[in-house]
C-alpha positions as CSV (number, residue, x, y, z in Angstrom):
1,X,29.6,77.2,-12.5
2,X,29.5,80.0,-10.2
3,X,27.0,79.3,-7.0
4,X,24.7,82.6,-7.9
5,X,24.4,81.5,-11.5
6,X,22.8,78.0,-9.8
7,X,20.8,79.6,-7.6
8,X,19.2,81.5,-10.5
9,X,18.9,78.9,-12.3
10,X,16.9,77.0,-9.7
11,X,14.9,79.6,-9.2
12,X,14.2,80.2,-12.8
13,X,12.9,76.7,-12.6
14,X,10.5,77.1,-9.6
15,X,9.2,79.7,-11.4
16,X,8.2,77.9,-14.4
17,X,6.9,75.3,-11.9
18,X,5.0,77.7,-9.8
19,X,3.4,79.8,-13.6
20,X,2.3,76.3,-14.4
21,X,0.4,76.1,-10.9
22,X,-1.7,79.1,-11.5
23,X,-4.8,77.6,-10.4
24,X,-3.1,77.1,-6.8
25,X,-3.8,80.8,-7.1
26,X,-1.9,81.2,-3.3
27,X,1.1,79.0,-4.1
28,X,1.5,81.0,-7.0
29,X,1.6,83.9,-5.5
30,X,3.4,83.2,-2.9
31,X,5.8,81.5,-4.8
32,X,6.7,84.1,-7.3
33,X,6.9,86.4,-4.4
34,X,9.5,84.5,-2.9
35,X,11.2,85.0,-7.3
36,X,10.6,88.5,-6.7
37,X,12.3,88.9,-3.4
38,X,15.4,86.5,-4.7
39,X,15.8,89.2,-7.4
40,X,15.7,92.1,-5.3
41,X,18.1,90.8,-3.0
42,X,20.8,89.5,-5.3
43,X,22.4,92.7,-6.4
44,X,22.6,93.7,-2.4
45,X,24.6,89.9,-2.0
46,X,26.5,90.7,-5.5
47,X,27.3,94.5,-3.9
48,X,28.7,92.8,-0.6
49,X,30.5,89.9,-2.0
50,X,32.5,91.4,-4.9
51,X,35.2,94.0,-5.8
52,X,33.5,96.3,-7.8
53,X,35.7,98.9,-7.7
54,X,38.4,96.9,-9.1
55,X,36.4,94.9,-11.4
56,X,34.9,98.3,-13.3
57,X,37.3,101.0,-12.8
58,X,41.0,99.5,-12.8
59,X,40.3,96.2,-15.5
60,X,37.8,98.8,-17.5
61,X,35.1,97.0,-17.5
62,X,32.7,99.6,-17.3
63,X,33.1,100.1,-20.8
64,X,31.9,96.4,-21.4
65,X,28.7,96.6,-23.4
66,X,27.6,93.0,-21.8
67,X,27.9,94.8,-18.4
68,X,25.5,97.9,-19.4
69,X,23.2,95.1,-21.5
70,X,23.0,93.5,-18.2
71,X,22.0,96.6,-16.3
72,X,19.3,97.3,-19.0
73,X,17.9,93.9,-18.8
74,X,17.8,93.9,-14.5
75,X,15.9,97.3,-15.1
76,X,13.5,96.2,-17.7
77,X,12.9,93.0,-15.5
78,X,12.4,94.8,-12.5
79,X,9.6,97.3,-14.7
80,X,8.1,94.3,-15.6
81,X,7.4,93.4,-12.1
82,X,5.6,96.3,-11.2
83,X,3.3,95.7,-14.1
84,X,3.0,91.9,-13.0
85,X,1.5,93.1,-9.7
86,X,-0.4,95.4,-11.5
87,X,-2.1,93.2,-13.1
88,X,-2.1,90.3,-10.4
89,X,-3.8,92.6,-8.4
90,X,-6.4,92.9,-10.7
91,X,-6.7,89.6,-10.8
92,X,-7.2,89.3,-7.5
93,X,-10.2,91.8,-7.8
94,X,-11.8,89.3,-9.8
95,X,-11.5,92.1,-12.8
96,X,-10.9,89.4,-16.2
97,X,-10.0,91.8,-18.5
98,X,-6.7,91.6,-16.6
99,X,-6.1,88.3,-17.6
100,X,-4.3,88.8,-21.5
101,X,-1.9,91.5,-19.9
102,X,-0.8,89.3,-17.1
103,X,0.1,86.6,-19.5
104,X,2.0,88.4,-21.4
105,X,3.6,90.4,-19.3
106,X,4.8,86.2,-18.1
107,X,5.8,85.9,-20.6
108,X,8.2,88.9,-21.3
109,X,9.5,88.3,-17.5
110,X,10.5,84.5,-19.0
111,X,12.4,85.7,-21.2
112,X,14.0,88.7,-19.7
113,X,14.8,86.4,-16.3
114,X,16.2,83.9,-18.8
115,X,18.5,87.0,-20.3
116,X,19.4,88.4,-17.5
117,X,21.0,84.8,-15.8
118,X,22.4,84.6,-19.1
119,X,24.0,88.2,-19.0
120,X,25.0,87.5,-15.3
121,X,26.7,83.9,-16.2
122,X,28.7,85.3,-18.6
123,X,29.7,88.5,-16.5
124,X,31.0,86.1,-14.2
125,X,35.0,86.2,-13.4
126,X,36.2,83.8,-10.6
127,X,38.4,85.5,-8.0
């Protein structure tokens, strides 16, 4: 198993740890943060560790419809973490009506995190 799909995977898991500390309202923030962060910066280490170039455009891969489900999903994910801290900021104002949208918007980033180290494990072609 690749070492990126680990360290997704053991982040997927502090997360669930960290959503099931809500209470601990600044480790959870904190923590998921930290999830946030991880995500961002994980296409830059994918963009500076592989051969794109050879991967897409001379094996054809760019015509893969895993590879452009897998894009989708990292752009929904990343959508629904701008409306996360949307609503965590409300939250965080004290406003409750703010409460039903951040759960479920947890709930749609479980399961599009969960998709999208899915997507990635199975993109994944040692070198």
């Amino acid at each position: 198993m690749p070492e990126t799909t680990i360290a997704a995977l053991v982040s997927f898991a502090v997360m669930l740890v960290a959503m099931s500390l809500h209470r601990l309202r600044a480790l959870h923030v904190s923590v998921m943060a930290l999830i946030v962060l991880f995500d961002l910066l994980m296409p830059v280490y994918l963009y500076l560790n592989r051969d794109w170039y050879g991967r897409f455009i001379e094996q054809g891969d760019i015509f893969s419809f895993l590879v452009w489900m897998h894009l989708g999903l990292v752009i929904t994910l990343f959508f629904l973490y701008f409306l996360q801290f949307q609503s965590g900021r409300r939250l965080l104002r004290d406003e409750k009506a703010a409460r039903p949208d951040h759960r479920n918007n947890a709930r749609a980033l479980l399961a599009t995190r969960a998709l999208v180290i899915l997507t990635g494990a199975l993109l994944y072609v040692p070198e």
